[in-house]
C-alpha angles and dihedrals in degrees: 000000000000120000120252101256128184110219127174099349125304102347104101125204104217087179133017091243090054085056095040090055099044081055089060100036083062096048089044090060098046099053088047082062097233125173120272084242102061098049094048086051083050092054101046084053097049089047096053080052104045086057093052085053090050087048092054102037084055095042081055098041084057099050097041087051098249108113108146 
């Protein structure tokens, strides 16, 4: 199992392939040529739900017995 790490803010990689995949969601965007707008309304949304994943992974970390 991976750590709970913070990283930019308060997007939270809970794993390194959730944050690998955010990266490339967001160059994947870009290249697309997407709006501002639009990227910026993706990432609100990812980060909400980065921080639900931190909540759980933690939720779970307590009740298995591996808080950090």
């Amino acid at each position: 199992m991976t750590g709970i790490t913070e990283e930019q803010g308060t997007l939270v990689a809970v794993c390194p392939a959730l944050r690998k995949w955010v990266d490339g969601f967001f160059v994947a965007k870009r290249a697309q040529g997407i709006a501002a707008t639009t990227v910026e309304f993706y990432r609100k949304r990812l980060t909400h739900f980065g921080a639900y994943c931190q909540r759980r992974t933690r939720r779970i970390a307590r009740w298995t017995g591996q808080v950090r």
